[in-house]
N, C-alpha and C positions, 0 to 999 in steps of 0.2 A: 043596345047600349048607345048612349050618345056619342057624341064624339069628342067632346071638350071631357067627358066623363076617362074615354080609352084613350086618350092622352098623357092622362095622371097616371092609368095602369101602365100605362106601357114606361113612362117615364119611374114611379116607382120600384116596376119589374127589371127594369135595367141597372135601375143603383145598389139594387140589392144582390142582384145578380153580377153585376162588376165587384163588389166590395168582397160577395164570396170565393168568388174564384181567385183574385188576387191574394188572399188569406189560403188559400189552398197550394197555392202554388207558390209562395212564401215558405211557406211553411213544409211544404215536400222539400224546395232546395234546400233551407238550414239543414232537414234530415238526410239529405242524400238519398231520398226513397222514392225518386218517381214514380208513378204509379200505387203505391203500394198504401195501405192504411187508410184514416179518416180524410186527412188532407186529399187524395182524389177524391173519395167521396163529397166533401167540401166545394170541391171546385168544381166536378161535374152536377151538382146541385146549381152552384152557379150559372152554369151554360144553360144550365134546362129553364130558370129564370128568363136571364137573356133570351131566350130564343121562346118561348112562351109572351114574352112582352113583346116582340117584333110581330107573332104571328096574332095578338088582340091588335095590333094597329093597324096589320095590312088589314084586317076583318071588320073592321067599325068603324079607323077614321077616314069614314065618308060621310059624303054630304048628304044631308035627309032628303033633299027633295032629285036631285040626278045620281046619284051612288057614285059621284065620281071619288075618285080616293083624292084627299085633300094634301098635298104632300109639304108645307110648309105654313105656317105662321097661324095655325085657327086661333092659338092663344089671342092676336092681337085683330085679325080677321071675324067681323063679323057676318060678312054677308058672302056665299060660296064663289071664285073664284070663275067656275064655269057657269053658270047658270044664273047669276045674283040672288039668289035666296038667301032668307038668316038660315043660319048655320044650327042656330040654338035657339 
């Protein structure tokens, strides 16, 4: 996977995964049911999201030619930080 590619996954996988569990856990407090029902299910869906998207980014966004993990800015970065290659 590229890595301007596992960037979008991981930034997707996070919003979707923050919107759910927030919605989950919304929604257990109005009911007073922590734990109980669809709403955990909701929000542990969400965590599993989040942390699925953290574990495509430690896994890919690195650099194609030194595998160093690129830890800030590829969007605006084009050439690797360690090493000077393109990135893409």
């Amino acid at each position: 996977m590229r890595p301007r590619l596992a960037r979008k996954v991981f930034y997707m996988a996070l919003s979707i995964g923050t919107v759910l569990m927030a919605t989950g856990i919304v929604t257990m407090l109005m009911r007073n049911e922590i734990g109980q029902g669809t709403a955990a299910y909701v929000a542990f869906a969400g965590a599993i999201f989040v942390t699925v998207g953290a574990v495509i980014n430690n896994l890919f966004y690195r650099c194609p030619a030194c595998h160093h993990l690129v830890t800030r800015g590829l969007q605006w970065q084009t050439k690797c930080p360690h090493c000077g290659r393109e990135l893409d």
